[in-house]
Structure formats: C-alpha cells, structure tokens
N, C-alpha and C positions, 0 to 999 in steps of 0.2 A: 932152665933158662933163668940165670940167677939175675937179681932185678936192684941196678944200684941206688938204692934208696935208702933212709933208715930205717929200721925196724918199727912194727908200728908201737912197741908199749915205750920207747923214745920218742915215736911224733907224738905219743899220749903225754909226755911226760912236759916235753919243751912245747904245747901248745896247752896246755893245764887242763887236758880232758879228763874230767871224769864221769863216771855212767850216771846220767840222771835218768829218777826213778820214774819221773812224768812222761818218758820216752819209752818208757820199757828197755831201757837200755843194759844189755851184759856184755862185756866184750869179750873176744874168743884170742887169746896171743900163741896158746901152743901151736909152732908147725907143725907137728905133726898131725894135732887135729884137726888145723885149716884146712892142708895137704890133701889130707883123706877126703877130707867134704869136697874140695876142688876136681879130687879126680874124677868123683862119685857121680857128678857133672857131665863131665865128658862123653867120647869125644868130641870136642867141638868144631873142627871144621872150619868150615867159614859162617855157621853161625853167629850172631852178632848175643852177646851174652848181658844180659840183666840185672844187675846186682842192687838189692834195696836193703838200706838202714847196714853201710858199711863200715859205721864209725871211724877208729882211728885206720880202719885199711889193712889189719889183717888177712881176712879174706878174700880182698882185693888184689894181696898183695899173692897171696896163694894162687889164685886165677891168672893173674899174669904171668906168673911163672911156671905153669904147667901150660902155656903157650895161646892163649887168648887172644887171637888178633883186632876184635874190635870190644871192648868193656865201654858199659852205661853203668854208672853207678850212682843213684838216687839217696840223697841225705837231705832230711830238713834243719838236722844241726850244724848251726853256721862253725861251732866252735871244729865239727871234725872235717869242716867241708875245708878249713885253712890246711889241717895237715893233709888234707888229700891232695891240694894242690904238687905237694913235695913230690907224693906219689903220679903222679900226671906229667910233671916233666920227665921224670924216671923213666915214664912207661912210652915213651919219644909216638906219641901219636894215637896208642891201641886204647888207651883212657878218656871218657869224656867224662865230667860229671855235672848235674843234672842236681841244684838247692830245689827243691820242690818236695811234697809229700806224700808219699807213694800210693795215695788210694783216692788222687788225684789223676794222678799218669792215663793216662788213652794208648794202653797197652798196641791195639793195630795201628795207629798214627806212628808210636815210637818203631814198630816191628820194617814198617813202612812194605809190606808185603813182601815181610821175611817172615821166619819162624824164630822168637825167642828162645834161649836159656835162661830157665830164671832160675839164681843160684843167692841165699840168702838166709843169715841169720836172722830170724824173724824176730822181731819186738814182741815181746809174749801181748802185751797188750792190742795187739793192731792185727796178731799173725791170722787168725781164722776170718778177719772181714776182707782180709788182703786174699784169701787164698779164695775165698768167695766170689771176689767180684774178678779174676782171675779165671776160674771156672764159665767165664762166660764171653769170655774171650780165647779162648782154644784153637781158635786156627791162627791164631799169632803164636801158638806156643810150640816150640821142638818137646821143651821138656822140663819139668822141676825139681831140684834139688834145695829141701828147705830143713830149717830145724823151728819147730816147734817144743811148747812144753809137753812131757810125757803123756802127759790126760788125752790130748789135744789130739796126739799123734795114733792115741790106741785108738779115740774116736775112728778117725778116718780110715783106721783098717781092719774094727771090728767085725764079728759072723753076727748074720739073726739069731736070737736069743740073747746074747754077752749081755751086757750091763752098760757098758761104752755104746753099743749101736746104737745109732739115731740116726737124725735126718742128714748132717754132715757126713757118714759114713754111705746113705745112700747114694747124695748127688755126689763125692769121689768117684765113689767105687762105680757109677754110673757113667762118669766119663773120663775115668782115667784108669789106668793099669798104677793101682798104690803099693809100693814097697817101704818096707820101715829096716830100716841099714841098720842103724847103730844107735846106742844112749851116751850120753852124758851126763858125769855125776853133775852136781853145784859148785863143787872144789874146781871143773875146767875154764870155770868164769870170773871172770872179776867185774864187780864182786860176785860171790855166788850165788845164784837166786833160792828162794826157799825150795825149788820143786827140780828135779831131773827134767835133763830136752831130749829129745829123740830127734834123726835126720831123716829124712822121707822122701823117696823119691817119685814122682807122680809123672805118668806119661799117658798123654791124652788119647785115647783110644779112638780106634777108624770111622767106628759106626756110633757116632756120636748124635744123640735124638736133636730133631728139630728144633727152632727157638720157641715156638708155640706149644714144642711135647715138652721142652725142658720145663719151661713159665707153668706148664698145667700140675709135672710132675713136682715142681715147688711148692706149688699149692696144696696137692695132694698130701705131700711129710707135713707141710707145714702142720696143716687139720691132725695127720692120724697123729703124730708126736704130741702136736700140744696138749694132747691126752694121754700121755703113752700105754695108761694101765686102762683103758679103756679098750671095749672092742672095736671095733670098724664101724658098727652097727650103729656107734655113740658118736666117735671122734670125727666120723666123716659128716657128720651134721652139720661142720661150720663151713664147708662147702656148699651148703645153699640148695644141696641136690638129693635126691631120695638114694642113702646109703645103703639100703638093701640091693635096689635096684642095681646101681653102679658095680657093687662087687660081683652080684650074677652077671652083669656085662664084661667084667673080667675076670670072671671064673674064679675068684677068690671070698673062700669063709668070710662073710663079715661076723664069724663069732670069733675071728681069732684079732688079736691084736697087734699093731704095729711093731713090736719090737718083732714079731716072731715070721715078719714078711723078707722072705728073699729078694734083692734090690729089682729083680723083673715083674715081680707081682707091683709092684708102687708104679711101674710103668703101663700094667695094663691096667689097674686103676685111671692112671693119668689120660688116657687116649679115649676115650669115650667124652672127655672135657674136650678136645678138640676140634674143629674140622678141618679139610682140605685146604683150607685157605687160610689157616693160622688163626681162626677165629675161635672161640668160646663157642663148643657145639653146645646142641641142647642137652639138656641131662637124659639119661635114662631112665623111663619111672618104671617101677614095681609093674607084673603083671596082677591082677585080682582074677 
C-alpha cells in the first residue's frame, strides 16, 4: 500500500532535521530495513499500533504501508513532529500523532481496553527504562517489536550463567516470550552510533505473576544482583529477611549465586515475600 508522501530523509532534509545527540537520536531511511521491522510487527488486524521516538517517519512510514489501520505515533521533537504532519495528511485518517514523551504515556489509558502493538526504534538512551515501565503494563499489550543497542538486547535474552544475565533478562523472560530477529551494523544509521542494535521481539506471556509477585520478585533481582558475585546467603541480606531461611522456603542453594539461578527459582524466592492479599508476608526464619 504505497503511501503518497515524501520520503522521510527529504522531510529530513526540507524540515532541517538532524539526529541530536541529547535524544538519543539515529534515524533508520533504508526500506528495506524499516520493511522488515514493519513486517516483524505484524499481523495487525485491528490492533491499534504504537509507535515512540518516530523521528523524520520512516518507520512510520513502513507501518503504514504494510496496511496499519489505526497508528499512535509519540515524538517529543517538535522539529520531527512538523514533518510528520506531511505524513498524517498522507495517511487520510490511520495517523495521529501524540508531542508528548514516551515514558510519560499511561500505556492502558492510550490502549483504552485494547491491546497495543508497540513497534519502535528505541532512543538507546531511554530504550531499557521505556521497556521497563512497559513490562508493567502487559495486559494493554498484543506485542513488541523494538530495536535496542546489541548489549541491551543480549541482556534480555541471556541463559543462567552467560555474562549478560541479570536482572533485566529475568523480569523479560518472566513475562514475556523474547525473541532477538536480526542486528544492525552503525553504517544502517545516520549518523552511525558507536555500538550495533539488535530488533527483539517480546510477546507477553498467559501466565503472567501477580502485581504483588512481580513487585516481591523485583525486589528479589534487585537484592541478589546488586551483588552478583555473591551468594544468596550474602546478597539476599538487603532484603531485610533471614536469607538462609527464604532460600529453604524455596528450595534453592543459598551457596549458589544469582547469576547461576533459572528465572523460576527468583520466583519461588519471591513468593514467600507475599501474601494472599498482595501484602508483604512475613519472612521466613531459619529453623534452629
């Protein structure tokens, strides 16, 4: 569905855009690698689809033309929010877009008891707190297709043990089904950034823990990570809770250490910090 607008590195050109660095800004102009991300997306349906930090509109403009019937597209740059305009009459209705800052947005307000697509070249700068506070709104989401920087992306879909696992890779991979698609050298960007990006696809899984077991099992990485080369026996001490006791309550070695825990042991960690009612249960102490 070809889309009569100008191209976006000519709305870049006649609107005098260029990437500032304060935004994290790189823009993406090859079709065919918009294309691919676009499709990567898909299918959409009557999903209403999410787009943040669209700059001049190439991705945007890929979205629309692989058949998008309703696009939200989020910019705080006034300078690419004029050329989108171009793009908006173009797109005779399927466009709105939305000067605000995306880690502002009230994701189920916007969704309005739908389920979003969110499809988006991330700001290297902003992309991990955006995909954070996103994770906690999952029943407004269908599904994500995002590009982060390479590091960022191995995070989220490292094994226990790797190097990259942390606490990012637990809470993903604890509610979402993570797939890592494709790379990007620096040369697909203008300008190029110092680092490779990667595209990732994230689909929120059925059996998603409570907001009381998510909030306990945050707490949980938070403690064993901020230690990582510690044992459990150590790191879970800023919990506030007797860490021998806790790991016998969920059947896990406190001699071993966070990096080498399967995303399900962080859970049954987490659930002993609970109760029934989404409160802060009492800890569990050691036998003597």
């Amino acid at each position: 569905m070809a889309l009569g607008a100008p191209r976006p590195q000519d709305l870049a050109r006649r609107h005098r855009i260029t990437a500032d660095k304060r935004l994290g800004q790189h823009f993406l102009f090859d079709p065919a690698i918009l294309d691919r991300i676009a499709a990567a997306a898909g299918p959409f349906g009557a999903d209403p689809v999410l787009e943040v930090g669209p700059g001049p509109g190439g991705l945007t403009r890929a979205l629309l033309e692989q058949g998008v019937g309703e696009l939200v597209a989020v910019e705080r740059d006034r300078r690419c929010l004029a050329a989108l305009t171009e793009l908006e009459a173009a797109a005779e209705g399927r466009l709105r877009l939305l000067a605000a800052d995306a880690r502002e947005i009230d994701l189920p307000r916007l969704a309005a008891g739908r389920r979003l697509v969110i499809v988006a070249n991330l700001p290297f700068n902003v992309g991990t707190e955006l995909l954070l506070n996103w994770l906690h709104a999952l029943d407004s989401v269908r599904r994500m297709v995002l590009m982060f920087q390479k590091e960022v992306a191995a995070r989220l879909t490292a094994s226990p043990g790797s190097a990259a696992y942390g606490r990012l890779s637990v809470l993903a991979g604890r509610l979402c089904r993570v797939e890592r698609l494709f790379d990007l050298p620096p040369g697909a960007f203008t300008p190029p950034p110092r680092v490779h990006a990667t595209v990732v696809r994230l689909i929120p899984r059925e059996d998603r823990p409570s907001a009381a077991l998510l909030a306990a099992i945050e707490r949980v990485t938070r403690a064993a990570f901020g230690q990582r080369r510690k044992m459990l026996r150590s790191s879970l001490r800023a919990l506030g809770v007797e860490p021998v006791a806790l790991c016998e309550a969920a059947g896990v070695d406190p001699g071993r250490r966070a990096e080498e825990l399967p995303i399900e042991a962080f859970e049954r960690l987490a659930r002993p910090l609970t109760s029934g009612d989404g409160r802060p249960a009492a800890a569990p102490r050691r036998r003597r």
